[in-house]
C-alpha positions in Angstrom: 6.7 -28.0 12.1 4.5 -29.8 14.7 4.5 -27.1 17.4 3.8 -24.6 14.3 0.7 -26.6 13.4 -0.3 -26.9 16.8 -0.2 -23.1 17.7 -2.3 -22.4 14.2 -4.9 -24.9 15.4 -5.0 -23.1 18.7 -5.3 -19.9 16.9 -8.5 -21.3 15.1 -9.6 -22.2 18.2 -9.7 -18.8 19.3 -6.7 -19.2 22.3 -5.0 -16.5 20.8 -2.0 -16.0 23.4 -1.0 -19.6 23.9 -1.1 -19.1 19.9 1.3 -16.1 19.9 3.4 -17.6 22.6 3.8 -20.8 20.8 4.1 -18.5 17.3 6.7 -16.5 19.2 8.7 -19.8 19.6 9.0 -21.2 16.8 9.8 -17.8 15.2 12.9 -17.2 18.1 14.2 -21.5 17.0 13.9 -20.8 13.4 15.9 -17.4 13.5 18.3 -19.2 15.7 18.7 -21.9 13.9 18.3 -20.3 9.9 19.0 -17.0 10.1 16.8 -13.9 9.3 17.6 -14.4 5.5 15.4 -17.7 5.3 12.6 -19.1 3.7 11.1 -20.9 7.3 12.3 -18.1 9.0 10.4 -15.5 7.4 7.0 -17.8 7.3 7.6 -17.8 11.2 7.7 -14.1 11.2 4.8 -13.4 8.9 2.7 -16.3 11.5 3.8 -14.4 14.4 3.3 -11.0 13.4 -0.2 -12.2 12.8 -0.9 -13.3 15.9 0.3 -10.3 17.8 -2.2 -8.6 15.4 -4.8 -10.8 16.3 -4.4 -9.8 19.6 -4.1 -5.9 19.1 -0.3 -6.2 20.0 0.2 -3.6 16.6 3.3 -1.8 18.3 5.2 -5.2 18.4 3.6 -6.5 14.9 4.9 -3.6 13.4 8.2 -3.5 14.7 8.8 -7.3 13.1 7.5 -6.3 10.4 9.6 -3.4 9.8 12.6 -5.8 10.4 11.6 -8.7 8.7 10.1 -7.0 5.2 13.8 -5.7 3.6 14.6 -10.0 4.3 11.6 -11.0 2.9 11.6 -8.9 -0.5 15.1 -9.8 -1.0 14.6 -13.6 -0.1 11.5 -14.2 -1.9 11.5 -10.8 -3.8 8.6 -8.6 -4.6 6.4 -10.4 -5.9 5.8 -12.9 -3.0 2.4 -14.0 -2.2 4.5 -13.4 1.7 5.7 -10.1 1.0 2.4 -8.9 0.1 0.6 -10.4 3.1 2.9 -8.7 5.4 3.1 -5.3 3.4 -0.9 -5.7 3.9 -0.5 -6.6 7.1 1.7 -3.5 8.1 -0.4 -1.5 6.6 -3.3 -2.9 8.9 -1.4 -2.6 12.4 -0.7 1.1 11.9 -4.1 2.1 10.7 -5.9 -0.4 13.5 -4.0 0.8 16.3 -6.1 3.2 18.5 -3.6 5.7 18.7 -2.9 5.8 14.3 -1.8 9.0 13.8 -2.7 10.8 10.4 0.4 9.8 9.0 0.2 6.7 10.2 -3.3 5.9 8.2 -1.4 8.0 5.3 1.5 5.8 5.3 -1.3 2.6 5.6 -3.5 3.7 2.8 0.2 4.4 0.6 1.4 1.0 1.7 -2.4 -0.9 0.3 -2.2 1.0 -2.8 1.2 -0.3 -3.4 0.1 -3.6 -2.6 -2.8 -3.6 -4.8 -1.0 -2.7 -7.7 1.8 -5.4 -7.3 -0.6 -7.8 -6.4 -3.2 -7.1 -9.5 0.0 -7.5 -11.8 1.2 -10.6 -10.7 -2.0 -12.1 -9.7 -4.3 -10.5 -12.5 -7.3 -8.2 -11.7 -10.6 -9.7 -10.0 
């Protein structure tokens, strides 16, 4: 937990790859340790996927994402205030990446619509 808080607060202050290395860690212990198919685990994911974004790393945020979302909606299922952050946030490395393909922004806007629906019926409209 400490070296999770302490890699957040590096992130905040803007030393983004000691974050994501740090993020990276405590992702690698908690999958050792848990198991994909864990609560912790999948927090660890969703932080380090983040920071790869932050850092424009959206080849390798996508990737865990891809692996980590089938977990994550059966885990914490659908509904997930998690599994719609990193739905949203899959959606943003493929349409921020400078080589997004058409399909690629197709398959972002898809993904954000999606979101915004589940999100709107769980969390009420704004």
């Amino acid at each position: 937990i400490a070296q999770g808080n302490l890699a957040m607060t590096y992130e905040r202050l803007g030393r983004h790859e000691l974050a994501q290395q740090m993020k990276r860690d405590v992702y690698s212990g908690r999958l050792e340790l848990y198991g994909e198919e864990n609560d912790s685990t999948i927090r660890a994911a969703y932080s380090y996927a983040h920071s790869l974004s932050l850092l424009q790393r959206f080849d390798e945020a996508k990737s865990l994402l891809l692996e980590m979302t089938p977990s994550t909606r059966r885990i914490l299922g659908e509904n997930h205030d998690i599994t719609l952050a990193m739905r949203s946030s899959y959606a943003s490395a493929l349409f921020e990446h400078a080589d997004a393909t058409l399909n690629d922004i197709r398959e972002a806007v898809t993904t954000l619509e999606e979101t915004e629906r589940t999100a709107r019926r769980v969390l009420g409209g704004a």
